[in-house]
RODO-470154 format. One record per residue: x, y, z of N, C-alpha, C in turn. Coordinates in steps of 0.001 Angstrom, whole numbers, plus 500000, padded with zeros to 6 digits. Each point is the difference from the previous one (the first is absolute). Layout:
// residues N
XYZXYZXYZ ...
//
This chain:
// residues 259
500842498801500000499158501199500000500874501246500000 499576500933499706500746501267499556499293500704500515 500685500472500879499530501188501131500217501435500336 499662500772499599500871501689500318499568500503500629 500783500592501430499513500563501104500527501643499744 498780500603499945500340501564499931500350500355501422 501269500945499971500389500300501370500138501556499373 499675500603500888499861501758500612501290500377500902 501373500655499636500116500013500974499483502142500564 499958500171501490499555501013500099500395500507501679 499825501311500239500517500517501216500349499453501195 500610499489500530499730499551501743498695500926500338 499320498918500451498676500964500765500680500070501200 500707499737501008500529500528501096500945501323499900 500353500623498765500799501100499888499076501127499537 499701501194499761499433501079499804499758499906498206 499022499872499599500396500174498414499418501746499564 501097500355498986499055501131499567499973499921498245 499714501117499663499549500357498360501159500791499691 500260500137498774500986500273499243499160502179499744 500896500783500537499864501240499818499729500276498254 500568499159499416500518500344498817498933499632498992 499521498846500334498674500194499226499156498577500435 499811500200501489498850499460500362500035498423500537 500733499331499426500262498404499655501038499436501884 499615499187499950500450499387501399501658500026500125 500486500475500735501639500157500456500751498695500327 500042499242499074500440498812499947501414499761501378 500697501048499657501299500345500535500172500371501377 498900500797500274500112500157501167499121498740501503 500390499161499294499842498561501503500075499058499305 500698499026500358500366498383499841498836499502499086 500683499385499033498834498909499343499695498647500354 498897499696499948499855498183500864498530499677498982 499944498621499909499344499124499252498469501009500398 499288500168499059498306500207500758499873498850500550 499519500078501662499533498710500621499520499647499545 498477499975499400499059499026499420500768498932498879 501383500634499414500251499362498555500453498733500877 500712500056501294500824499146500829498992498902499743 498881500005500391498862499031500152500327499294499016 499696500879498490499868499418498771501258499235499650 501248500350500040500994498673499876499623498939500794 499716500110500946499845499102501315499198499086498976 498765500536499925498848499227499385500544499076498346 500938500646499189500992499575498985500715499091500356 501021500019500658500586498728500543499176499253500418 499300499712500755499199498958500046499263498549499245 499404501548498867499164499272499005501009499407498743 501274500891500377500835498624498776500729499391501391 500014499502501015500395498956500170498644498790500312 498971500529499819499143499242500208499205499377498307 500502500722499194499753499851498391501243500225499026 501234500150500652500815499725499262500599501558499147 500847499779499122499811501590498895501326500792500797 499685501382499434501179500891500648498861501579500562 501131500695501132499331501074500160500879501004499351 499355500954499209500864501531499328499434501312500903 501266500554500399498961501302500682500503501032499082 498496500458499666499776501504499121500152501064500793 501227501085499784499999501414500638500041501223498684 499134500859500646500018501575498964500171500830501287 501656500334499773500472501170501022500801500425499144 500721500905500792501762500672499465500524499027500711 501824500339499833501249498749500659499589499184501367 499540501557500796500744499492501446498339499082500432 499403499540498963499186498777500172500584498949499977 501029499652499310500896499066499929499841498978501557 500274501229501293499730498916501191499376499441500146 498581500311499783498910499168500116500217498835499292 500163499919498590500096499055499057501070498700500795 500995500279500482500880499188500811499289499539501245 499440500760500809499450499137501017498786499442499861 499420500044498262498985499102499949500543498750499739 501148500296499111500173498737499318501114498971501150 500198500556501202500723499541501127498546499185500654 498814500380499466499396499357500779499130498743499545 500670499376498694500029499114499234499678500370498704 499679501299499354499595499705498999501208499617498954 499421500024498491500965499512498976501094500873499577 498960500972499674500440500865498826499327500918500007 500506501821499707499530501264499905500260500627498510 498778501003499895499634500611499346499665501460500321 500983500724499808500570501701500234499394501303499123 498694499989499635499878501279499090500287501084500687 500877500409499218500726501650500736500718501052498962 498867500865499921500479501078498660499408501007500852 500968501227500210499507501820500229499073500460499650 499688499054498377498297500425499342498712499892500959 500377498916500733499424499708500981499194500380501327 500711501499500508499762500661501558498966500518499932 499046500184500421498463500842500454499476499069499400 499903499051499802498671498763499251499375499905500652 498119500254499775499219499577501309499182498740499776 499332499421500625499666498492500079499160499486498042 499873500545499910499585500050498368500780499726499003 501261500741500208501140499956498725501229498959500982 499597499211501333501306499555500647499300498501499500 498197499794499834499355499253499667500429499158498174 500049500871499338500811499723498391501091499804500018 501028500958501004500936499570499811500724498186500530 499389499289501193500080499122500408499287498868498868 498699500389499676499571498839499293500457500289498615 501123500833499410500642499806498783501002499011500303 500602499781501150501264499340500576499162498725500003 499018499630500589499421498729500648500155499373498003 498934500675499767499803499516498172501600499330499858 501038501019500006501212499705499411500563498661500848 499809499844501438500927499079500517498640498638500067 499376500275499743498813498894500212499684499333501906 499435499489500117499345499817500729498644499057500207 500141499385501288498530499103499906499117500332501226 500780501147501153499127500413501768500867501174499461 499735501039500359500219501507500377499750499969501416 500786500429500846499870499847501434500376501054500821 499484501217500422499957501437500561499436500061501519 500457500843500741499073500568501185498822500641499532 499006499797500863498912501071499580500229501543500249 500982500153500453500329502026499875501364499939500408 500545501253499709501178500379500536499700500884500787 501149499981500894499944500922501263499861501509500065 500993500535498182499896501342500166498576500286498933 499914499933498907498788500195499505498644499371500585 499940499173500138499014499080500829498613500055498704 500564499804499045498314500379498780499375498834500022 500906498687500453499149498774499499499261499408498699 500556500763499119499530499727498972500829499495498544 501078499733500550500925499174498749499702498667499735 499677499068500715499405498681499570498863500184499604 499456500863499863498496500061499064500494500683498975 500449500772499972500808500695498819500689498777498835 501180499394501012500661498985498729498881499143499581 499281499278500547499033498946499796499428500626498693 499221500947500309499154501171498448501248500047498861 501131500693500603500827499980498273500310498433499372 500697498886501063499698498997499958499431499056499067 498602500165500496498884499438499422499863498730500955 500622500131501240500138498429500593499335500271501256 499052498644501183499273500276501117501095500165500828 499159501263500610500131500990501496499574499144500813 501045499638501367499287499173500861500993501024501343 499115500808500467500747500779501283499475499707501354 500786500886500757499924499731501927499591498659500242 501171499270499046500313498377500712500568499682501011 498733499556500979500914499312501279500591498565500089 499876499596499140499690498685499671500119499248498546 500943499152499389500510499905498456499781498982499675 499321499287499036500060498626499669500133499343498426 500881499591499829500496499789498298499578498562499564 498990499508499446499588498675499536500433500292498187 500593499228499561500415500162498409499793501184499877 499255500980498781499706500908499592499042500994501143 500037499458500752498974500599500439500042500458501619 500212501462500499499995500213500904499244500601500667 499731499394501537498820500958500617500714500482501312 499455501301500723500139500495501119498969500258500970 500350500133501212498756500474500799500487501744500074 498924501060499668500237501213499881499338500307501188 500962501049500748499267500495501333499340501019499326 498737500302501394499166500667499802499681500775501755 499139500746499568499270500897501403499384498579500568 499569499030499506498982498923500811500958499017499903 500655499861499793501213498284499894500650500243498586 499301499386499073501334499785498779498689498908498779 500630499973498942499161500203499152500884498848499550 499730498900499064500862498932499247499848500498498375 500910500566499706500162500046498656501158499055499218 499325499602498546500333499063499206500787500761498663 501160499482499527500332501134498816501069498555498848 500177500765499224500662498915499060501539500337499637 501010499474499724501653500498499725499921500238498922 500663500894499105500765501028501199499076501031500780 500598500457501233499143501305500441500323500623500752 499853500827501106500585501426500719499501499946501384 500996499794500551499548499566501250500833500771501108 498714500702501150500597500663500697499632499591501745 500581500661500736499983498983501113500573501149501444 499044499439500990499501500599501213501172499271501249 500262500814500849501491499794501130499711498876500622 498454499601500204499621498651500862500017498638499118 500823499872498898499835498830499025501550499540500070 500704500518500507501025498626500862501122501123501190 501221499374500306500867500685500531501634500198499477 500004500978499176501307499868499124501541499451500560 500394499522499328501345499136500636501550501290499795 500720499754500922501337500811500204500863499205498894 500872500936499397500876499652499565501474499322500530 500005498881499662501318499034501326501391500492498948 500798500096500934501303500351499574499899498978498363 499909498994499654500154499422498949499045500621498907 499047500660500152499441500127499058500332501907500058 501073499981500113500156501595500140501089499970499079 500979499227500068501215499634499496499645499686498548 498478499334499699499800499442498677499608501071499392 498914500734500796499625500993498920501126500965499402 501231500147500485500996500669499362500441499424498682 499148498521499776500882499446498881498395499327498511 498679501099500937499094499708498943499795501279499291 499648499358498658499854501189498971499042500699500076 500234501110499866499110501393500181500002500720498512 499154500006499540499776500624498468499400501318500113 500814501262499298499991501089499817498698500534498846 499089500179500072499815500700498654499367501599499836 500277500650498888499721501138499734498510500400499470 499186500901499614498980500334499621500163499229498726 500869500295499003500270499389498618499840498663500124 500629499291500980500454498641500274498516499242500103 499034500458500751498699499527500620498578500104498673 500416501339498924499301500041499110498791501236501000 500538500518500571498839501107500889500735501614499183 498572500724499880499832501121499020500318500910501205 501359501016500036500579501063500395498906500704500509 498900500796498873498739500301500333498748499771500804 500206498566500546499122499569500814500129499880501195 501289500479500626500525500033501176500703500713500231 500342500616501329500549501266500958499258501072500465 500413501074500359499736501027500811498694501008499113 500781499747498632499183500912499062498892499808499862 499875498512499677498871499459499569498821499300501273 500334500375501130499411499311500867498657500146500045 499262499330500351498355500132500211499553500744501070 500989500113501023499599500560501371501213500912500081 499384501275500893501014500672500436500133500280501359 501101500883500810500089500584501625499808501371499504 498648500656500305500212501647499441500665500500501322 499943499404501167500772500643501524500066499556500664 500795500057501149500177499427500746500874500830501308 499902499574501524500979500424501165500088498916500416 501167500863501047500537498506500834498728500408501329 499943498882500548499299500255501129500269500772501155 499180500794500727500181500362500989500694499503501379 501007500373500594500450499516501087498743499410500927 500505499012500627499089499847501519499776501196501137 498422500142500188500446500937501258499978499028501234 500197500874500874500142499325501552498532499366500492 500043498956500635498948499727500233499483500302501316 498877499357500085498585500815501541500342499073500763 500322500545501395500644499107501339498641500314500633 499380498670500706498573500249500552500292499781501483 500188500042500937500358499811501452498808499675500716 500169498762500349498583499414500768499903500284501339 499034500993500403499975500562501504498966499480500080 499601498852500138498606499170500054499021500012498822 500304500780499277499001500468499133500174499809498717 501592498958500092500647499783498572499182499597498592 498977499052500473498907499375498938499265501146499518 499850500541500855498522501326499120501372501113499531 501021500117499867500734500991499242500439499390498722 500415498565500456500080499422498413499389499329498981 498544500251500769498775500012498961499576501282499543 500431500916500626499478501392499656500872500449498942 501539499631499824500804499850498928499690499108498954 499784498606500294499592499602499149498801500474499153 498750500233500415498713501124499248500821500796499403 500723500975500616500169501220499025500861499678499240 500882499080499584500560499498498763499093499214498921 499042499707500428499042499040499420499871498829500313 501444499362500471499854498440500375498820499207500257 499321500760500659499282499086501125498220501228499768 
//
């Protein structure tokens, strides 16, 4: 089976992220890059299903260079083999033109599971596995907690507000997947050492067959017309309980609305 796990990589959410002064687009530079958690899932969920069906895993990245890390500590964490789209044409793409540009790559490297988080941490649109599936032409099967591959044919249990829903879909198809559908494995010194020695394939806009015009900053579908940084914290309300502590911090609570 032929498997490609789209990996994101994107801000440390534990470091401050901001926007680019210059024209709007996320400050890549300013805080550490790390895998989007959710994608973690999705290898997790990749390895699995080829050792449980056999095949190889490829992880698909669309960044600039210093994505490169990610690509290594996926493939430290068994996968096969990477796939690097990384062209300058590239920067301000919003989920629309990052959508073509991935499923021009998928077309080119082929594929039989497309395998994604359901969002990334910094955009959070949720909407690229419905996206590739439509250019595609192949079934959308998302917020899988749950994966099951019989020949051609795979079903999931999809969470929901009331439990989860069993959906049925056919290969190839696009499959995205929720933090409670397993527990991703660490990379052991041996498989850290290997990924230094698996191939990672470079390609350019030209290389992928994706139209200059249909992607970047220029052409984006969405824009930031503004933006600030947030306001500092102010100090907060010290309530001192002279017996009477409960009726002052309900009386705070009302006049904030809480309560």
């Amino acid at each position: 089976m032929n498997i490609v796990v789209l990996v994101k990589q994107v801000p440390d959410t534990a470091t401050e992220r901001k926007l680019s002064a210059a024209d709007s687009t996320l400050d890549r530079a300013s805080a550490d890059g790390v895998i989007n958690e959710l994608d973690e899932y999705a290898i997790e969920e990749g390895l699995r299903l080829k050792e449980a069906h056999g095949g190889e895993v490829t992880i698909l990245t669309m960044g600039p260079d210093q994505a490169s890390d990610s690509i290594r500590k996926a493939l430290s964490m068994g996968a096969d083999k990477a796939v690097h789209l990384v062209d300058d044409a590239l920067h301000g793409s919003d989920a629309v033109q990052t959508s073509y540009a991935l499923a021009q790559v998928l077309k080119k490297i082929g594929f039989d599971l497309a395998v994604l988080g359901s969002e990334s941490t910094d955009a959070r649109t949720g909407v690229l596995a419905a996206a590739l599936a439509e250019r595609l032409g192949v079934p959308q099967l998302s917020l899988a907690s749950k994966v099951e591959i019989d020949g051609s044919t795979v079903r999931i249990q999809r969470i929901t507000d009331y439990g989860y829903d069993r959906v049925e879909g056919s290969l190839p198809a696009v499959l995205s997947v929720v933090e409670k559908i397993n527990e991703p494995r660490y990379p052991s010194f041996k498989g850290i050492m290997a990924a230094k020695k698996k191939p990672v394939e470079k390609l350019s806009l030209a290389d992928a067959g994706i139209d200059p015009a249909l992607v970047g900053l220029a052409g984006a579908t969405t824009q930031v017309v503004d933006f600030a940084d947030a306001p500092p914290r102010e100090a907060g309300t010290v309530v001192k309980d002279e017996g009477d502590g409960g009726a002052k911090l309900a009386e705070f609570l009302a006049a904030k609305k809480f309560v």
